[in-house]
C-alpha positions in Angstrom: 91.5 93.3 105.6 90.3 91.9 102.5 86.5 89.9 101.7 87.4 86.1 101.5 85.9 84.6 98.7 85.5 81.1 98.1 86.8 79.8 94.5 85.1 76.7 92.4 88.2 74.7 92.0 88.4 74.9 96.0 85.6 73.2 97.0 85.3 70.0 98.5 81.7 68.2 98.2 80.3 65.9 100.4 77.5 63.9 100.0 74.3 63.6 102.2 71.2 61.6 101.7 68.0 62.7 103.5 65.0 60.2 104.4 61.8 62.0 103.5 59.7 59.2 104.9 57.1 61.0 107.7 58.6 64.5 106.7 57.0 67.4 105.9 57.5 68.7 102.4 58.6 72.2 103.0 61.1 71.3 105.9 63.0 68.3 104.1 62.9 71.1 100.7 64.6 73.5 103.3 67.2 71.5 104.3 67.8 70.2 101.0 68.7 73.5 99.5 70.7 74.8 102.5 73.2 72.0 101.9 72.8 72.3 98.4 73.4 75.8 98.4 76.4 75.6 100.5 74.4 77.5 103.5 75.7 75.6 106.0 79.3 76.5 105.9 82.1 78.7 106.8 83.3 79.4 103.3 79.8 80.5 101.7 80.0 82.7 99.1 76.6 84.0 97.3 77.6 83.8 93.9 79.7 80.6 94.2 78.7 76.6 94.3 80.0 76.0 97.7 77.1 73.1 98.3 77.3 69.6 98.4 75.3 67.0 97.1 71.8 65.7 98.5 70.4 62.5 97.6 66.6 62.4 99.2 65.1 59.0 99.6 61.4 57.4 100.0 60.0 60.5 98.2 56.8 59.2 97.8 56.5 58.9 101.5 56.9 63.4 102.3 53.7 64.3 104.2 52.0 67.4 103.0 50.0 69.2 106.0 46.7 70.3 105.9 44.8 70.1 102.8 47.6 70.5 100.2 47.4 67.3 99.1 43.9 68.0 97.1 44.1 71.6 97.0 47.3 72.5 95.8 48.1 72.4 92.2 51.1 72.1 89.8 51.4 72.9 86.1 53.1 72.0 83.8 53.4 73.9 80.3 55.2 72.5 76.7 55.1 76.2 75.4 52.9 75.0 73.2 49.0 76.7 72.8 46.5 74.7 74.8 49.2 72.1 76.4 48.6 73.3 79.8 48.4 70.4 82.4 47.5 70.9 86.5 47.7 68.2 88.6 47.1 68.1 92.2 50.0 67.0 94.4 47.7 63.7 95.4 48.0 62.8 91.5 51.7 63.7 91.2 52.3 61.2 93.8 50.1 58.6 92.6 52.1 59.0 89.2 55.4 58.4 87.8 57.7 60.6 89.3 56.5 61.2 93.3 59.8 62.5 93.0 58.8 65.8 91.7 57.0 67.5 94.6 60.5 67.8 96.3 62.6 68.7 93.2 59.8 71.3 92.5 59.7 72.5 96.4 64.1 73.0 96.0 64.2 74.4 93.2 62.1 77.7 93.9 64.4 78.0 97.4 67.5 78.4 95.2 68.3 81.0 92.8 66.8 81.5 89.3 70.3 81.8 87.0 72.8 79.6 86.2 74.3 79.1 89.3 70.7 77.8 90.2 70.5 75.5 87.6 74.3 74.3 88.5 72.8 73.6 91.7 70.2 71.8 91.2 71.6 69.2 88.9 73.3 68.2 92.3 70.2 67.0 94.1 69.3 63.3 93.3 65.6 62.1 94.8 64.3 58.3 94.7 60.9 57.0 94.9 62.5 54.5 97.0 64.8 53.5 100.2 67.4 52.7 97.4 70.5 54.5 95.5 72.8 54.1 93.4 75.2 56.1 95.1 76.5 54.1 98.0 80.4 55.1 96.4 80.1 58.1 97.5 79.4 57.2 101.0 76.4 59.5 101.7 76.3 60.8 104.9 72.5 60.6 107.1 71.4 64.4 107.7 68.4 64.4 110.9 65.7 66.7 109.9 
């Protein structure tokens, strides 16, 4: 018997949106990158993109439990000296891009290469109920 391995111009992928609303952080994050990933189906191959796409909305809304939303802390670093930036996950939420807490949370659960960074480009989060990808006829995942 030979290994099956799955090939790139083989793969399918569907599309799946995810309502963060009232969801913890780390389990919509979970979810998120085990679709992404391709986790979730026969024909996973490690070193292949097998995943799908994940559009996650009402980002802003993700719960953080116990006392995470003060006490943990993201950076953020230009390269340059002395542009070092922490902000607490309360103050990332409050800001611009809620959006980043989840995208941040994802993208340590997949790998750290270029298939990683292939992945990744295929997760789309909104600060809102609303996307622009209703083409593609997302389909609900429960978490």
């Amino acid at each position: 018997m030979s290994t099956f391995f799955a090939k790139q111009e083989e793969q399918k992928p569907r599309w799946f949106v995810i309502d963060a609303e009232g969801k913890v952080l780390g389990k919509v994050a979970v979810k998120a990158a085990n679709l992404l990933r391709g986790k979730e189906k026969p024909t996973f191959t490690k070193h292949v993109d097998t995943g799908d796409f994940v559009v996650v909305v009402n980002a802003e809304k993700v719960v953080l439990t116990g006392r995470k939303e003060t006490g943990k802390k993201y950076m953020k670093v230009s390269g340059y000296i002395g542009t070092e930036k922490i902000e607490t996950a309360k103050q990332i939420r409050a800001g611009r891009n809620p959006g980043r807490l989840i995208e941040q949370a994802v993208r340590g659960m997949i790998p750290h290469n270029r298939l990683g960074r292939q992945i990744i480009a295929k997760l789309k989060v909104y600060k809102g109920a609303a996307h622009p990808h209703r083409a593609q006829q997302p389909v609900a995942v429960a978490i």
